[in-house]
SETORFI-285536 format. One record per residue: residue in one letter; x negated, z negated, y of N, C-alpha, C in turn. Coordinates in pm, whole numbers, plus 32768, in hexadecimal, padded with zeros to 4 digits. Each point is the difference from the previous one (the first is absolute). Layout:
# residues N
aXZYXZYXZY/...
This chain:
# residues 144
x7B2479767C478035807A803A8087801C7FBF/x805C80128065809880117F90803580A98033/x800080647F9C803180717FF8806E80327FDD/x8026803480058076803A7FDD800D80687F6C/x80217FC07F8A7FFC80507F8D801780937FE6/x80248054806A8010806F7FE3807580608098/x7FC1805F800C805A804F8067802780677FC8/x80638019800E804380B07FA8801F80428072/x7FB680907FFD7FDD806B804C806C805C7FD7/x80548078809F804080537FA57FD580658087/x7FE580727FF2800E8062804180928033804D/x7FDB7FF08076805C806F8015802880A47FE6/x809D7FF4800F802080817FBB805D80558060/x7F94803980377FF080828063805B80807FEB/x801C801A7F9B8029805F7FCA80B37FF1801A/x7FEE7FA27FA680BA7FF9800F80067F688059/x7FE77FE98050802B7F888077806380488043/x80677FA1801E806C8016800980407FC4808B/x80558057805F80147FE0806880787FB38031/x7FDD7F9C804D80787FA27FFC80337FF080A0/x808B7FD2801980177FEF808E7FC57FC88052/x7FBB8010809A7FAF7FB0804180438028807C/x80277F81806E7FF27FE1808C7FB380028027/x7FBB807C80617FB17FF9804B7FE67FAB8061/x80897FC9803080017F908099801A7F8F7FE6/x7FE37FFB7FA4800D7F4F7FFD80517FCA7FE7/x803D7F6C7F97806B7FD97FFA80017F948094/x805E7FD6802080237FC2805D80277F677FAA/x7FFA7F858051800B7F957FA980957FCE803E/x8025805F806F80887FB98045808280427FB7/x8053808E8054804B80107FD17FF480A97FD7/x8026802A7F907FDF80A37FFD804380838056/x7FA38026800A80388087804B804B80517F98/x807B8041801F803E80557FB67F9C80947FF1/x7FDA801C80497F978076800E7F927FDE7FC8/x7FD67F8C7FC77FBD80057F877FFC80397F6C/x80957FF87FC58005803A7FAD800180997FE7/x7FE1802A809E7FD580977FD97F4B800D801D/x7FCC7FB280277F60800880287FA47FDE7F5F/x801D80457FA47FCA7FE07F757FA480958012/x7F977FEA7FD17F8E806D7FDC7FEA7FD07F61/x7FE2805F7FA27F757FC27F547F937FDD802C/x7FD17FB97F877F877F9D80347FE27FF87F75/x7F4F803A7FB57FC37FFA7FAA7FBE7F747FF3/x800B7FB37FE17FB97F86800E7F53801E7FED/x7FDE803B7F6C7F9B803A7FD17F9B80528078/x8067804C80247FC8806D80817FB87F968071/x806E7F8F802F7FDF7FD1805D7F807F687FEE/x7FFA7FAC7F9E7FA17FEC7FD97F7F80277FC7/x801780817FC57F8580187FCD7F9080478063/x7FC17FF980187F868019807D7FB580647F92/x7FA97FF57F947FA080397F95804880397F8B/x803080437FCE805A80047F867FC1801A7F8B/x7F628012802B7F937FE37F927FE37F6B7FF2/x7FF37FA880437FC97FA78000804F7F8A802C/x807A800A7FEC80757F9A800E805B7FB37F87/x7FFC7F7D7FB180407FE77FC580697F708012/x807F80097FC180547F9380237FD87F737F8E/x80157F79803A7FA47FCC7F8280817FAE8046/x80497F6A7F7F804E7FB7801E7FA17F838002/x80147FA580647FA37F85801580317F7C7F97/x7FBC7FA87FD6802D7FAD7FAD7FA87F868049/x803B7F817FF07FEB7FC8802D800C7FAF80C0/x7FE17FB5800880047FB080987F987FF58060/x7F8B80377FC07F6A7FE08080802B8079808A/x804C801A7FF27FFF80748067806B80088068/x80607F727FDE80B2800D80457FDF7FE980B0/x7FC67F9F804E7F9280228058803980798060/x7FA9807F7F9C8000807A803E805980397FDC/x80797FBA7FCD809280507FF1800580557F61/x7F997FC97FB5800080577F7C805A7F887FA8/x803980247FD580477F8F7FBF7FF480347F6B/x804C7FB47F9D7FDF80037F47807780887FC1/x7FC3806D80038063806C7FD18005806E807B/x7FD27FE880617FE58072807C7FC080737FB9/x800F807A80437FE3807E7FD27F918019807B/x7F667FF37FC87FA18039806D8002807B8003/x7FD2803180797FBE80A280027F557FE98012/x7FEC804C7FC87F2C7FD67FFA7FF780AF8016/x7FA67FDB80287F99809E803E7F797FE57FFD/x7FDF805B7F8B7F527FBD7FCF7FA180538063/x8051807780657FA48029805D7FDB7FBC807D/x80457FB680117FD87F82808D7F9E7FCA7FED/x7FAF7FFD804D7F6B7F987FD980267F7D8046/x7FD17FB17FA280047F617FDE7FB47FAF8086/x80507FD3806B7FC07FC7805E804D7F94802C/x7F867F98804C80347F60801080A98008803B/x80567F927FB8808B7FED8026803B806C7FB0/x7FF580517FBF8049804F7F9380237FA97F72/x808D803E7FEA80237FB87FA37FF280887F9D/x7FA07FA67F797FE7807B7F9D7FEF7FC47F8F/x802D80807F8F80147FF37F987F887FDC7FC1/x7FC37FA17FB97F857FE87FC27FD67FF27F6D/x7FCB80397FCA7FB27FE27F687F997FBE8001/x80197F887FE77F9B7FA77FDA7FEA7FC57FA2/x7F677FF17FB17FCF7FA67F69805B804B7FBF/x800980647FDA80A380467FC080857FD58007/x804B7FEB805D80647FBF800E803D804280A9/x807F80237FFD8029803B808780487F798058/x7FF6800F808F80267FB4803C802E8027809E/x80597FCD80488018803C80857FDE7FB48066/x7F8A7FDD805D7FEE7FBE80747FDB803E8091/x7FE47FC580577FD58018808E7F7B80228007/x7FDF805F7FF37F4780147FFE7FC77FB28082/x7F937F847FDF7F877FD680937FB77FF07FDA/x7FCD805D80A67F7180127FDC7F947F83807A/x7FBB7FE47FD17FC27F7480377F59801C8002/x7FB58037806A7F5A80327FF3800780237F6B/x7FAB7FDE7FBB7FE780687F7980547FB97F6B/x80997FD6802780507FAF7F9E808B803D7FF3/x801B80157FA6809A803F800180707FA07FBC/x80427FDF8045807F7F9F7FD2807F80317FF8/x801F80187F5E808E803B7FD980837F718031/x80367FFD807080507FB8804980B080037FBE/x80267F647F90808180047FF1804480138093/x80787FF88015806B7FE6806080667F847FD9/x7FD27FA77FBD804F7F987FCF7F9B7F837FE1/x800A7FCD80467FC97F5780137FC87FC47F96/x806580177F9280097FE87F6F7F46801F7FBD/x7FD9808280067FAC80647FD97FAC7FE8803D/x7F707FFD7FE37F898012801D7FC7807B8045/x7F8C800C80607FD0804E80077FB5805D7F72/x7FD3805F7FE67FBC80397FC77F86801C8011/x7F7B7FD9800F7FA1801A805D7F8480727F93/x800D809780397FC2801C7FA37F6A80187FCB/x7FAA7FCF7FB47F62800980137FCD805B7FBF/x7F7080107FD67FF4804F7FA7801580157F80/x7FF97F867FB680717FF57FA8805D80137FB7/x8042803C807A8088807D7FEC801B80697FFE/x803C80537FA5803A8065800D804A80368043/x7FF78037804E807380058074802C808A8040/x8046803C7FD38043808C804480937FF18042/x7FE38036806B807680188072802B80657FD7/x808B80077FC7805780477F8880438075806E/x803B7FBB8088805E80488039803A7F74807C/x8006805B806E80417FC98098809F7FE87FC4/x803A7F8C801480A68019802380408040806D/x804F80318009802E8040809A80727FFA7FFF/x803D7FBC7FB180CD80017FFC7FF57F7B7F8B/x808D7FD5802E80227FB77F85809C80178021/x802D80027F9B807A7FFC7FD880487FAC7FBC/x80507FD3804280607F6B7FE480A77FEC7FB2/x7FFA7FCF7FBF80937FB57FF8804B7FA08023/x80568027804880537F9F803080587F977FD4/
């Protein structure tokens, strides 16, 4: 079974999140409209990701089992531990003590924590295991 040594959790911060310029209409990939540079509204990032603000934390991903589903090594997840954990969800997991991020499947009475990278093994979990569904992802956030 190959895990991931550790995820660092940070709360969001509701309080002082801070509002930044946002296009409502879209960038265009051809040529710009001059009347764009007046169509700017603020845009809370915090506000607009966070769904639970009890039960929402940002965790940075480490590692490659997950590039696949577009999570790549240093991405900024959003997890929401109020979503319940159902087949094809990608969720945050504690397992055997150790945190890890896969594709939850569910298979008649078998649950398979699913890499996204070829590389990686399934996870197949039995009784055996320890196993808590930590939190749903619902955003990831990238660098370019």
């Amino acid at each position: 079974m190959q895990l991931k040594k550790s995820i660092t959790f940070f709360l969001p911060d509701l309080e002082n999140s801070q509002k930044h310029p946002f296009i409502s209409g879209g960038i265009k990939a051809g040529f710009p409209s001059p009347a764009a540079d007046f169509d700017e509204t603020k845009i809370s990032l915090d506000h607009v990701l966070v769904k639970n603000h009890q039960a929402t934390f940002y965790a940075k991903a480490s590692g490659t089992s997950m590039i696949g589903a577009g999570i790549d090594d240093g991405d900024i997840m959003v997890i929401d531990r109020s979503l319940e954990p159902t087949n094809n969800k990608i969720a945050v997991c504690y397992i055997d003590g150790e945190f890890t991020v896969k594709r939850i499947k569910t298979d008649k009475d078998c649950v398979y924590l699913m890499p996204e990278n070829e590389a990686f093994q399934p996870i197949k979990v039995t009784d055996e295991n320890e196993l808590i569904i930590w939190g749903i992802v619902t955003y990831v956030i990238k660098s370019v």
